[in-house]
VMD Tcl script that draws the C-alpha trace (Angstrom):
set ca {
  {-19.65 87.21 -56.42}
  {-22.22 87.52 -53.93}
  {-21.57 87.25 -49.77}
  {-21.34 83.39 -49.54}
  {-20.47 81.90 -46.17}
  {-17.59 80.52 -45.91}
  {-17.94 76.28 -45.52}
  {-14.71 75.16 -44.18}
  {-11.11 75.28 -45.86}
  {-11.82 73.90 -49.16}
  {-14.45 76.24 -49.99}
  {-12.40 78.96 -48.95}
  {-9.56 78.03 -51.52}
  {-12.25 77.61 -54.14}
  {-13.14 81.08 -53.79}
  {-9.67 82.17 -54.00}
  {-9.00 80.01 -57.37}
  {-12.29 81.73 -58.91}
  {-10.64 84.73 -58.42}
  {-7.54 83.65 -59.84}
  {-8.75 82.37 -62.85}
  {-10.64 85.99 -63.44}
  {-7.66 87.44 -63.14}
  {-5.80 85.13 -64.98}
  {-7.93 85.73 -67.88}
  {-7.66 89.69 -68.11}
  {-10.91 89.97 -66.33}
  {-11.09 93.26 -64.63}
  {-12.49 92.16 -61.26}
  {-13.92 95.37 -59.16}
  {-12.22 95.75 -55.57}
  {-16.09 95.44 -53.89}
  {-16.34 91.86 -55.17}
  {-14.88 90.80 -52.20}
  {-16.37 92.30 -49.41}
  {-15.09 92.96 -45.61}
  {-17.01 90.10 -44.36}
  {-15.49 87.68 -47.01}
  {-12.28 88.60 -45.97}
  {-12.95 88.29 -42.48}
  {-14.42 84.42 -42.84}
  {-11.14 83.92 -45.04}
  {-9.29 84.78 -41.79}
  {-11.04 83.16 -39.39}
  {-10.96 80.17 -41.68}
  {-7.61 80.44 -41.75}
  {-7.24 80.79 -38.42}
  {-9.50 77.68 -37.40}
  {-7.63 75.27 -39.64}
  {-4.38 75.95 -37.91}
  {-5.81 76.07 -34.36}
  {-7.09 72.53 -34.89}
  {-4.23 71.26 -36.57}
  {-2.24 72.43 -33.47}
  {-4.65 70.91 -31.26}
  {-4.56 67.56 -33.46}
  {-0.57 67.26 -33.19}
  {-1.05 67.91 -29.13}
  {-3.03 65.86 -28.39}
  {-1.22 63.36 -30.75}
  {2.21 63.69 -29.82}
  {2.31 62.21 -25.86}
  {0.78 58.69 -27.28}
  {3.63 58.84 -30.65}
  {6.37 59.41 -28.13}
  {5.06 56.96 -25.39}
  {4.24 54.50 -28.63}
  {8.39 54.46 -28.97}
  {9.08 54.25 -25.18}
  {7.00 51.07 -25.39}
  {4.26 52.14 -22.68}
  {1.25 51.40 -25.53}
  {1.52 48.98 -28.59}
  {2.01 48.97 -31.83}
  {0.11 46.30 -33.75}
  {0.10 44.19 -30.45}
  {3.99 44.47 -29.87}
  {5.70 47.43 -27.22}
  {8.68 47.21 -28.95}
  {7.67 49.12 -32.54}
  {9.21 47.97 -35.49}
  {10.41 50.20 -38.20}
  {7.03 50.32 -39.81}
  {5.60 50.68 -36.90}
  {7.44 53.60 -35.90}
  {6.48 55.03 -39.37}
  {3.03 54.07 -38.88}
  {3.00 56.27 -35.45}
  {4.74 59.44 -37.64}
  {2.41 59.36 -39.94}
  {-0.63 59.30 -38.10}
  {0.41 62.02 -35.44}
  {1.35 64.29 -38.51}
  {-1.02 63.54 -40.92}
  {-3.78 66.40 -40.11}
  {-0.97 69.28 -40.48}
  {0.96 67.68 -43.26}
  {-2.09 67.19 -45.41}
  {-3.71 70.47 -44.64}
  {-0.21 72.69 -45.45}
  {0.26 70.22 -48.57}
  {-3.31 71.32 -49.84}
  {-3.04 75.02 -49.13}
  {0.42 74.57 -50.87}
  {-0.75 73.13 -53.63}
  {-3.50 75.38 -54.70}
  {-1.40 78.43 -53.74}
  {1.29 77.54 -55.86}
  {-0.84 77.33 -59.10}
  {-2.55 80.52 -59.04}
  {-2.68 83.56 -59.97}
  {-1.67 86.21 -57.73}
  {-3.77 89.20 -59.18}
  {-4.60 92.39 -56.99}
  {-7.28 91.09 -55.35}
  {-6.31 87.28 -55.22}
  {-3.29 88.21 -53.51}
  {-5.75 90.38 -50.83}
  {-7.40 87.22 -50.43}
  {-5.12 84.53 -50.21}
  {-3.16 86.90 -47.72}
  {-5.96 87.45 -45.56}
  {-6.45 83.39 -45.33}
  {-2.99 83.05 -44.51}
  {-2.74 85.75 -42.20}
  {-5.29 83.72 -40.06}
  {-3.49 80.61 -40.71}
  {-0.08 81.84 -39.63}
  {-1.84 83.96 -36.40}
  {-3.19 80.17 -35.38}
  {-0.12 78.41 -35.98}
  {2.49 80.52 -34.37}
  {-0.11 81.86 -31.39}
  {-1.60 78.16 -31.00}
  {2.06 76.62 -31.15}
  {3.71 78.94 -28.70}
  {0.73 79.00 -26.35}
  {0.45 74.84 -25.95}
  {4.64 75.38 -25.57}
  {4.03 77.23 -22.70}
  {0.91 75.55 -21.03}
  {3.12 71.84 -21.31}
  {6.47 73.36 -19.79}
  {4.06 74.84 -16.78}
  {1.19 71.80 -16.43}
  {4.57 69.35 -16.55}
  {6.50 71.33 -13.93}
  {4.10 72.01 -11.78}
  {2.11 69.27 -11.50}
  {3.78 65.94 -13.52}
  {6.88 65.73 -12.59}
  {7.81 62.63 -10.54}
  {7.62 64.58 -7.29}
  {4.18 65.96 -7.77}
  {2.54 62.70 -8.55}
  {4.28 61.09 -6.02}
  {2.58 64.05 -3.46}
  {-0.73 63.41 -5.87}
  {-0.82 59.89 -5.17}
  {-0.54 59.96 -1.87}
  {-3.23 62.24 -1.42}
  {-5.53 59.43 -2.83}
  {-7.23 57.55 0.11}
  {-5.04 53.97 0.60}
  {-8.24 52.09 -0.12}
  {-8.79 53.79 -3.68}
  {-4.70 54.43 -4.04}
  {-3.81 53.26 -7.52}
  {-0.70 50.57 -7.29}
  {2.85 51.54 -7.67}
  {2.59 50.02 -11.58}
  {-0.02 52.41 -12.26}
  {2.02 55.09 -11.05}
  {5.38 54.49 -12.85}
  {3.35 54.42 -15.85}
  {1.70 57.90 -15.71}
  {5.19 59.22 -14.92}
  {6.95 57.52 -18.08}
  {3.89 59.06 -19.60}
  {3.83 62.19 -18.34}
  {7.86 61.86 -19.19}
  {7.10 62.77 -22.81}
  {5.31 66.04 -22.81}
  {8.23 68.09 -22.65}
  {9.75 66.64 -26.09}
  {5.93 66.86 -27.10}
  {6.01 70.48 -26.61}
  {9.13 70.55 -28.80}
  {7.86 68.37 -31.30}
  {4.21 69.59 -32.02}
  {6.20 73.11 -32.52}
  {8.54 72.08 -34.70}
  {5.34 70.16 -37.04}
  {2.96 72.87 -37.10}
  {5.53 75.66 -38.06}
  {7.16 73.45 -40.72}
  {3.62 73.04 -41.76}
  {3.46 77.04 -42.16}
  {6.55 77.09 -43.68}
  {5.54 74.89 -46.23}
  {1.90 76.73 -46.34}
  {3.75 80.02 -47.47}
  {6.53 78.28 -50.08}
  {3.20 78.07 -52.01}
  {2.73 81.43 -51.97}
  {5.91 82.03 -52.98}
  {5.74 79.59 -55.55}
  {2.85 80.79 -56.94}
  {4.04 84.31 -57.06}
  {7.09 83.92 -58.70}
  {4.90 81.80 -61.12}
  {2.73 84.78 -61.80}
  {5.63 86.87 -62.11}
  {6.84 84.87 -65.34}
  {3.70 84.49 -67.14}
  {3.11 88.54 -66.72}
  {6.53 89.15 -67.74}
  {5.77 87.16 -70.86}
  {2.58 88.74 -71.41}
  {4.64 92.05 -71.36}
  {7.03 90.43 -74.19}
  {4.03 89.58 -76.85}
  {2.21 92.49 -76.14}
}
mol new
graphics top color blue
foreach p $ca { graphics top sphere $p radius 0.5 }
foreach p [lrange $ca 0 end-1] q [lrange $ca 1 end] { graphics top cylinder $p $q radius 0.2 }
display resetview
């Protein structure tokens, strides 16, 4: 395999099924085929899929939560219905749902070889750095941007240091602080997504390892 750059996630697990199926097939595949800088760009792949889909539940998660609390609608209705509610899920998790359900699904169904296993480890390595680093980092940021400068007190200060010609009316302000009222369970809640979404990145590697565990064991038997 010659140096190809890297095109984004799906190319990355392409690379990592050719390898597999090498492998798979008895194929003795030399440790140079995959070079430093391949397994660098698997990383940093890695790692830029999970810092966006932390970024993506973020920014997501204040309008989900203020969705239910009826400050935007749903449909044309503040008070969600069921679907609705649904509707509101599924859209604020769909980036890191659908992302962990790919990696998961390709890493469950191949074969973890010597130098697969280098490869699909160094793409998750990156994956988990963004998730965990990303997630704990936005955690962090929220709990200080809320408390210091979005709780009802400081927009109540904020406000008033608006000139009284330009001073937004009282309804305005009640509504950024209900709105601002939800970034604390946000922080919570994009936390909770993006490391389930880890958790269920890695269940594919075990998945697939166990897998590849069998089928060599059985090789071992008819040999």
């Amino acid at each position: 395999m010659p140096d190809i750059k890297q095109k984004g996630l799906l190319h990355t697990l392409s690379e990592i099924e050719y390898l597999s199926a090498a492998e798979r097939q008895g194929s003795p595949v030399p440790e140079g085929v995959v070079s430093s800088d391949n397994l660098n760009r698997y990383f940093i792949d890695g790692l830029k899929t999970s810092t966006i889909s932390v970024a993506v539940t973020a920014i997501l998660s204040p309008f989900m939560f203020s969705a239910y609390n009826g400050l935007i609608p749903v449909f044309g209705s503040y008070k969600p219905t069921a679907f609705g509610r649904a509707y509101v899920l599924l859209l604020t998790t769909a980036f890191p749902v659908s992302c962990s359900a790919v990696i998961f699904n390709v890493l469950r169904k191949i074969h973890f070889g010597k130098i697969t296993s280098k490869a699909a480890g160094r793409f998750m390595g990156g994956f988990a750095a963004g998730s965990v680093i990303g997630a704990a980092a936005l955690f962090i940021i929220i709990h200080i941007l809320y408390y210091n400068y979005l709780t009802p007190e400081a927009l109540l200060g904020l406000f008033y240091g608006i000139p009284r010609p330009i001073r937004p009316n009282r309804a305005v302000y009640e509504w950024i602080m209900r709105f601002s009222g939800s970034f604390i369970p946000c922080a919570y809640f994009q936390a909770a997504v993006n490391l389930l979404s880890l958790s269920i990145s890695f269940l594919g590697i075990i998945l697939g390892k166990r897998r590849t565990a069998r089928i060599n064991g059985l090789y071992e038997l008819w040999r």
